[in-house]
C-alpha positions in Angstrom: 0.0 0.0 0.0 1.7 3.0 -0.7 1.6 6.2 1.2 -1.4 7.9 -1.0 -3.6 5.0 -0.2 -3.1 5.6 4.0 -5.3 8.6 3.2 -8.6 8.7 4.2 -10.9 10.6 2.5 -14.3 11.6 4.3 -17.3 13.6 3.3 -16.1 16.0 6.2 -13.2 17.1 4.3 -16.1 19.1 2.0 -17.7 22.4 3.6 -21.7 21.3 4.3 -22.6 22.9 1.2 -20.5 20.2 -1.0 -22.1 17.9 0.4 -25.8 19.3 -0.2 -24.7 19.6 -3.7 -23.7 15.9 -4.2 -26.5 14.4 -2.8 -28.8 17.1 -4.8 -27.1 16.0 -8.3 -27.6 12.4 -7.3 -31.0 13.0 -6.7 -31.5 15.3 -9.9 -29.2 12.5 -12.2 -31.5 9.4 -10.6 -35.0 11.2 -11.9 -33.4 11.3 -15.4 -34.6 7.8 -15.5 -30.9 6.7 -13.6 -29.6 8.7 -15.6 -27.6 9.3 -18.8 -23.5 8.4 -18.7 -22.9 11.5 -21.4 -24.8 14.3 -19.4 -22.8 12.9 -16.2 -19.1 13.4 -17.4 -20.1 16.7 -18.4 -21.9 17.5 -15.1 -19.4 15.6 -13.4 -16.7 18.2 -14.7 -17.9 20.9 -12.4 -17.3 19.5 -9.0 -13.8 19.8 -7.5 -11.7 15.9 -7.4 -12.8 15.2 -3.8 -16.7 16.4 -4.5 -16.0 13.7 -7.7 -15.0 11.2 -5.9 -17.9 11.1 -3.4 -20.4 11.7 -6.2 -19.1 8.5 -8.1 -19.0 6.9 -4.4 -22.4 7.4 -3.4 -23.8 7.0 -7.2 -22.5 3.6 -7.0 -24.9 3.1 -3.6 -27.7 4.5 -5.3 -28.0 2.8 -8.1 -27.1 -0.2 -7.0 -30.2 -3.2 -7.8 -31.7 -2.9 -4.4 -31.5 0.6 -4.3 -32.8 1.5 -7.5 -35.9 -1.7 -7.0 -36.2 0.2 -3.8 -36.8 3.9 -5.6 -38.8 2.3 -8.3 -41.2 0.5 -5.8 -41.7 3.7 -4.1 -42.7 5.7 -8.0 -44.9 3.6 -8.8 -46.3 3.3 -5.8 -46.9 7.3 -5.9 -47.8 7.5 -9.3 -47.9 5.2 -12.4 -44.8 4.5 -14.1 -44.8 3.0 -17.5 -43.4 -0.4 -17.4 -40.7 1.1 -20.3 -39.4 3.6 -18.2 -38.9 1.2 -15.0 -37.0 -1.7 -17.8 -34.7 1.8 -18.7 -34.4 3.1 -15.1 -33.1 -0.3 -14.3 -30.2 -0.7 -17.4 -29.5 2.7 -17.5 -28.5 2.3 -14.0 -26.5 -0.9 -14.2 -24.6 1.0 -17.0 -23.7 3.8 -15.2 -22.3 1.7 -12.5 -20.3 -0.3 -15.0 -19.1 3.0 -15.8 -18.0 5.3 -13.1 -16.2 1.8 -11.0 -12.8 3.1 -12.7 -13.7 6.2 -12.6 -14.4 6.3 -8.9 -10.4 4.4 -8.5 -8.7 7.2 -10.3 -11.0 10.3 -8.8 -10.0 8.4 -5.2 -6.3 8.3 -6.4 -5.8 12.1 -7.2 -7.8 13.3 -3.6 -5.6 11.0 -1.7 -3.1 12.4 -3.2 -4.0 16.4 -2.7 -4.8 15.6 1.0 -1.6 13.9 1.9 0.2 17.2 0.2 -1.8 19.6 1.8 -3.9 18.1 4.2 -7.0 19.5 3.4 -9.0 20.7 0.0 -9.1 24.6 1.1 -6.1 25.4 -1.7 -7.8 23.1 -4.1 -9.7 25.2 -7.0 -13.1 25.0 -6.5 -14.0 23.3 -10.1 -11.0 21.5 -12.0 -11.9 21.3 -15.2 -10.3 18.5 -16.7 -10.8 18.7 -20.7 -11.0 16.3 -23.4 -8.3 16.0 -25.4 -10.2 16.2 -29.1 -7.4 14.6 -31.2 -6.7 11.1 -33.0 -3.5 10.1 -34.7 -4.1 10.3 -38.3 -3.7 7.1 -40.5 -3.7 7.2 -44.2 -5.0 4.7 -46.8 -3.7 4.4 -50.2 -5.7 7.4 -52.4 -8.5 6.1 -54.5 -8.0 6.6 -57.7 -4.8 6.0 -57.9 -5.0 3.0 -59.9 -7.4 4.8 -63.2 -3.4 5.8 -64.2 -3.0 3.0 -67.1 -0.5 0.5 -65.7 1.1 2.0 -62.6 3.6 -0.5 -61.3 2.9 -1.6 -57.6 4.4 -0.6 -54.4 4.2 -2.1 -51.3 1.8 0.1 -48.8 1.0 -0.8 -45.5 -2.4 -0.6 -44.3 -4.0 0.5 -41.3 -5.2 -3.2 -40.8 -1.7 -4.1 -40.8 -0.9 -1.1 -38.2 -3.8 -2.5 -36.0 -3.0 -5.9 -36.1 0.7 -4.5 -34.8 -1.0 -2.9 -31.9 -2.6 -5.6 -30.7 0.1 -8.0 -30.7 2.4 -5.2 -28.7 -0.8 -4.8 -26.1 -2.3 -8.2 -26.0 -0.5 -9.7 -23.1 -0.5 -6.7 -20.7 -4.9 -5.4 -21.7 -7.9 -7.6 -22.0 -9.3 -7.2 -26.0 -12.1 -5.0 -25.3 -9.7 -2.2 -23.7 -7.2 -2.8 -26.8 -10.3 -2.3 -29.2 -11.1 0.8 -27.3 -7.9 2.1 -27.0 -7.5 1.9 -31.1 -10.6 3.6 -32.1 -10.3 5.9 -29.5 -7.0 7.2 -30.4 -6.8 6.8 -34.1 -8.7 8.0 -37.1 -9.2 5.3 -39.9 -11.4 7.4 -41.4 -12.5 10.3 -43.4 -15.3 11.3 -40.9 -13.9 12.1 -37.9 -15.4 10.2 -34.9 -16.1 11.3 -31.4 -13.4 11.1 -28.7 -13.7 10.3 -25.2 -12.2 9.8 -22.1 -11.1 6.3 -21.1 -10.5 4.2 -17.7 -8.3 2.0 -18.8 -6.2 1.0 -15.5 -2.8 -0.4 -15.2 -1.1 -2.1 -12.2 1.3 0.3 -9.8 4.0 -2.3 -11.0 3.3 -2.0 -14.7 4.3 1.7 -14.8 7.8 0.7 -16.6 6.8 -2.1 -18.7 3.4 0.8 -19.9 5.7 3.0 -21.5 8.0 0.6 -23.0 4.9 -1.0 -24.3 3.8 2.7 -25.9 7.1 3.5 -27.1 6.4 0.4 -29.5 3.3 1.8 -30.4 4.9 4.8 -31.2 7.8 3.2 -32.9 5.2 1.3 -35.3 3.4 4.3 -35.5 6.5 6.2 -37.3 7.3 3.3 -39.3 3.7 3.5 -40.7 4.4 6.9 -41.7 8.0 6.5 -43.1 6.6 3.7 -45.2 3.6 6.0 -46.2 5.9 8.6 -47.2 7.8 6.3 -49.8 4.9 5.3 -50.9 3.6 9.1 -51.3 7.2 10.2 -53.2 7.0 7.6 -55.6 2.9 8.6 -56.5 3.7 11.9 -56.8 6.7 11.5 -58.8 4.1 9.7 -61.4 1.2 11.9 -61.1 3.6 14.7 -61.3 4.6 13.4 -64.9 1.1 12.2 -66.4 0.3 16.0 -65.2 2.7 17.6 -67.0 2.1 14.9 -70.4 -1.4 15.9 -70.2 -1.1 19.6 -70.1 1.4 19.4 -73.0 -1.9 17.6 -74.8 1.0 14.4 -75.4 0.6 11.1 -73.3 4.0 8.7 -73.8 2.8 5.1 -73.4 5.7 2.3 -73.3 6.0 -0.3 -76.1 5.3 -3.7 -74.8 5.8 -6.7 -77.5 3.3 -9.5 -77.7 4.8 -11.2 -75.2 4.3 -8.2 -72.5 7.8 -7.2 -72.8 8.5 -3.2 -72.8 10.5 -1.9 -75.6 13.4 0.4 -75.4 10.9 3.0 -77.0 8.0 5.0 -76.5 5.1 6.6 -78.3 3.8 9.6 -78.1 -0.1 9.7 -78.3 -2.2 13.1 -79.3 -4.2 14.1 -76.0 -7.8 14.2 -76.4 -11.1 14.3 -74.8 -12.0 10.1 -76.2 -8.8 8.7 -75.2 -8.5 10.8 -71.7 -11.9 9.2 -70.3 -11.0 6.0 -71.9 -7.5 5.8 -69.8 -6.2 9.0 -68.2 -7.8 11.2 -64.9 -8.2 14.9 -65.9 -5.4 17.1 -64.4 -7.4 18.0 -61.6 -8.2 14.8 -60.6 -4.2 14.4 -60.4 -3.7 17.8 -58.0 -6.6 16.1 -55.7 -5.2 12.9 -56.1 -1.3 14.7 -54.8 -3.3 16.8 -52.0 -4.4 13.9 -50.9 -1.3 12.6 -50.1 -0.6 15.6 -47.4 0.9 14.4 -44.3 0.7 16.0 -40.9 3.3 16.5 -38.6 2.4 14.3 -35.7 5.2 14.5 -32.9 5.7 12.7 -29.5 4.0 15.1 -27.9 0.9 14.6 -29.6 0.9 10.9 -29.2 0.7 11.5 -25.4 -2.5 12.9 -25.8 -4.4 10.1 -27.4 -2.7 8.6 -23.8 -4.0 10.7 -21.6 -7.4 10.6 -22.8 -7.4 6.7 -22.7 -5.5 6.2 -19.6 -6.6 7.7 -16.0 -3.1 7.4 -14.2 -1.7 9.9 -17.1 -4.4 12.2 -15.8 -3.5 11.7 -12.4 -0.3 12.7 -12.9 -0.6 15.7 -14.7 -3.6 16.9 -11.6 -0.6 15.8 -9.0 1.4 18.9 -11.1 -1.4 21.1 -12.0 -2.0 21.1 -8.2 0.9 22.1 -7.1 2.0 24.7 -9.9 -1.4 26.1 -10.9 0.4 27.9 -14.3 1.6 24.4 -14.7 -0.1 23.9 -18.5 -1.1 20.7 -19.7 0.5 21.5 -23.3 4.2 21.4 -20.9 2.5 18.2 -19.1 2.6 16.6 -23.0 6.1 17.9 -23.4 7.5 17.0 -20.5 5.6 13.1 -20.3 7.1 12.9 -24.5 10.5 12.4 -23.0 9.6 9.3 -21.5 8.6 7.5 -24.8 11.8 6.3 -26.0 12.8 3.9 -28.9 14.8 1.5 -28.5 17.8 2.2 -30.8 18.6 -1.1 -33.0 22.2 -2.3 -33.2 23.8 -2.2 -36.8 25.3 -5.4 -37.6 
């Protein structure tokens, strides 16, 4: 047990009008048919870390199966309750406490914490806001349309399937598979559309600190080689459409030679660029330029892979509260630098 976890925390610690305001958003969160887990997080964002953790405590009390068959009983008993709302009252509630059981851990963590610092919660500001992070790494598929250009030779291109499947096998022996799955989509964008973002609980053992970042410093290290290989990949395309864009502008497409047998010969042919023979093989010049913006690659450094971290993992939140509390000009945009140091990749030997 280490010294944090000595700390007791008690209701207390909070001035008497904390605590009437806990018990009066449990109330007002349990009539919303037990709730809903979106309109929480948000709500929950307005109480201080010990008010948190003691609204998460008590929720977990509340809406526990007795207590919510309790409450129910006593509705319907008062007034008629459709039987619709008392089957959603009842999951809505067993969902919530799904939910907040990690989240109770990690708000219990960081008020242990301020208390054995400072003893009490007076210095504490009265609502620490602790904000999403809304950011994904980006990961790029091979451009559609690439292939209309008449016999483009092939090179290799990794996919994000391939990047996934990388993931997994780095995390699979230290998180279960539905925390893996989460962590992915969470923190990556696969997609065009961009997709929502949300904080994670996604614990990890006191003793796994070292062997967590040596596991992310493979994800990032698989990360960067999915990009270096993208980047080959994007020279060589552009290099091509670069040409067939000039060739078409000059109204003169050169085509290779190939004898019967498929073999190219040491010549080539010019053809006369026209409307027929452009539809027929050739994407109109600005269907190249969107083609070669679509190959645009963002800067992504370490810094910016921490964040997909901290919103999936509550002990990277933790820690950056532990310094926010005790420097309050302490910014979380230093936190990413500073946390970025401790990703490292491995150097490999050159034999």
């Amino acid at each position: 047990m280490t010294r944090d976890e000595r700390v007791t925390l008690r209701l207390t610690d909070l001035p008497l009008t904390s605590v009437v305001s806990i018990f009066n958003f449990i109330q007002d969160f349990l009539e919303r048919c037990a709730g809903d887990l979106d309109y929480f997080e948000k709500s929950l964002s307005k109480f201080s870390v010990l008010e948190q953790y003691f609204i998460c405590e008590y929720i977990s009390e509340y809406f526990s199966k007795n207590r919510i068959k309790e409450w129910l009983d006593f509705q319907v008993a008062k007034e008629s309750i459709d039987d619709n709302v008392v089957r959603l009252t009842k999951e809505n509630a067993q969902g919530i406490i799904n939910a907040i059981d990690q989240m109770k851990a990690s708000y219990k963590r960081r008020a242990q914490s301020y208390k054995k610092n400072y003893g009490n919660f007076k210095k504490l500001e009265s609502e620490y806001i602790e904000e999403l992070i809304d950011f994904k790494l980006p990961v790029y598929f091979k451009p559609i349309g690439v292939e209309q250009i008449e016999k483009t030779p092939l090179i290799s291109f990794p996919t994000w399937k391939t990047l996934k499947n990388d993931i997994v096998n780095i995390l699979k022996d230290s998180f279960n598979e539905s925390d893996i799955n989460d962590f992915i989509y969470n923190s990556f964008q696969f997609k065009k559309r961009k997709t929502p973002v949300y904080f994670l609980y996604i614990n990890i053992g006191i003793k796994n600190k070292g062997t967590f970042l040596d596991l992310m410093s493979k994800v990032w290290e698989n990360y960067n080689q999915y990009n270096y290989k993208l980047k080959e990949y994007k020279d060589y395309y552009i290099k091509e459409l670069s040409s067939w864009e000039k060739q078409i502008e000059s109204e003169k497409i050169e085509r290779k030679v190939r004898d019967v047998n498929g073999f190219v010969l040491p010549k080539t042919i010019k053809i006369k660029y026209t409307d027929t023979n452009r539809l027929k093989f050739y994407p109109s010049v600005d269907k190249i330029k969107d083609l070669k913006k679509s190959f645009e690659i963002p800067m992504v450094q370490k810094k910016d892979f921490v964040k997909i971290l901290y919103n999936a993992f509550p002990h990277i939140r933790e820690e950056y509260f532990k310094k926010r509390s005790k420097n309050s000009d302490y910014t979380i945009n230093q936190f990413f630098i500073d946390f970025s140091r401790k990703i490292r990749i491995k150097q490999k030997n050159n034999v």
